[in-house]
C-alpha positions in Angstrom: 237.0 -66.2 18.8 233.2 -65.9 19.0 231.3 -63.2 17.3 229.6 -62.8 20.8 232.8 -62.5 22.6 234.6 -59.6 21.9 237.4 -58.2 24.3 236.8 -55.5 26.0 238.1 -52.1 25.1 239.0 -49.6 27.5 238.4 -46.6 25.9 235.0 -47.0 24.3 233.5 -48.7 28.5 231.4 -46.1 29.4 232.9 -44.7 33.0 230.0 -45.2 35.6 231.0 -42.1 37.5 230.0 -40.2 34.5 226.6 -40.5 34.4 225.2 -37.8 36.7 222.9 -40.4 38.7 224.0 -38.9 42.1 223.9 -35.4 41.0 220.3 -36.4 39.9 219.7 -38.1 43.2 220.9 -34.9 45.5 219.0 -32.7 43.5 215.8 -34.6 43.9 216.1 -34.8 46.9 217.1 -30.9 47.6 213.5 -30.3 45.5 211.5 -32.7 47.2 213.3 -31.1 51.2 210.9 -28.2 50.7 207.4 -30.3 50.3 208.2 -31.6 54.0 206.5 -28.6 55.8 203.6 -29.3 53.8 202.7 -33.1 55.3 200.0 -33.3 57.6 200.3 -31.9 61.3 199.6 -34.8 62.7 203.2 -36.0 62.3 206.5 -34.4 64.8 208.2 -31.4 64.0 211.1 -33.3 63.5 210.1 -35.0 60.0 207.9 -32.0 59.2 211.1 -29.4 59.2 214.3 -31.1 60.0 214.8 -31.8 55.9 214.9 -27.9 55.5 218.3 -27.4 56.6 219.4 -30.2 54.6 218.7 -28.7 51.2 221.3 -26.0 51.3 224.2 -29.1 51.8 222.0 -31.1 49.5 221.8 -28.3 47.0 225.4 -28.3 46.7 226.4 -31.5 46.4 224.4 -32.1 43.9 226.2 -28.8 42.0 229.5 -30.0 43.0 229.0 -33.7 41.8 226.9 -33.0 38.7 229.3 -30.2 37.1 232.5 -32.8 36.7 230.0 -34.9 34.7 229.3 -32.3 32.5 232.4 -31.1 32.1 233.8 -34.6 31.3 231.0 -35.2 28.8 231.3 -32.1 26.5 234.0 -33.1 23.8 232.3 -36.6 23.1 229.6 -36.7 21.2 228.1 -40.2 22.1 227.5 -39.1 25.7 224.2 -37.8 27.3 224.0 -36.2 30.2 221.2 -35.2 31.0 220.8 -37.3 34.6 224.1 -34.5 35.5 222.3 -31.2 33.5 219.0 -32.4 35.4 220.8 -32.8 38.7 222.5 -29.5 38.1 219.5 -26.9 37.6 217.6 -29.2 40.2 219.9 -28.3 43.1 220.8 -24.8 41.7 217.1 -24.1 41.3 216.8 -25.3 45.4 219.0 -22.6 46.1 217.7 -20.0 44.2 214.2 -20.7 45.4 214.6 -19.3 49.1 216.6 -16.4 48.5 214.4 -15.0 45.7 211.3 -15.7 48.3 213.6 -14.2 50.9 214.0 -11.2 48.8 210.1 -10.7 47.1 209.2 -11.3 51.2 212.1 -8.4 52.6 211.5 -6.0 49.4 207.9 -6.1 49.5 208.3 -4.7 53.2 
């Protein structure tokens, strides 16, 4: 057998659901939902708020699909998840970002 060929062992394959890319995704995406009332005025209402009521869905999913990954990670020590961690405080920190305005903006009243 070739030095090059070597046969593939399940246990040390990486599992491609592990790596936290769509928690890092949703996340992203959940940040980026709250620039969209800032584009110009020149575009519809539609694109300029519509992504709004998508980050509190987007915000969880990204909780939801992120904290398996984590979880699944901890006891090895070759893995790195960071893409899941980022994805985490990413959508956690979208939904902690409206209700701490909504409460400086109720309190202060």
């Amino acid at each position: 057998m070739s030095s090059l060929k070597q046969d593939a062992d399940p246990a040390h394959q990486e599992d491609p659901r592990s790596r936290g890319t769509g928690s890092l995704v949703l996340g992203v995406l959940a940040a980026a939902a709250f620039g969209c009332p800032f584009l110009p005025e020149a575009l519809p209402p539609l694109v300029r708020y519509f992504p709004l009521y998508l980050v509190l869905p987007l915000c969880f999913c990204a909780v939801v699909w992120g904290l398996p990954d984590l979880w699944r990670a901890w006891g090895t020590e070759d893995s790195s998840p960071v893409r899941a961690r980022t994805g985490v405080l990413l959508g956690a920190l979208a939904v902690l970002a409206p209700l701490v305005w909504l409460f400086f903006y109720f309190g202060a009243g």
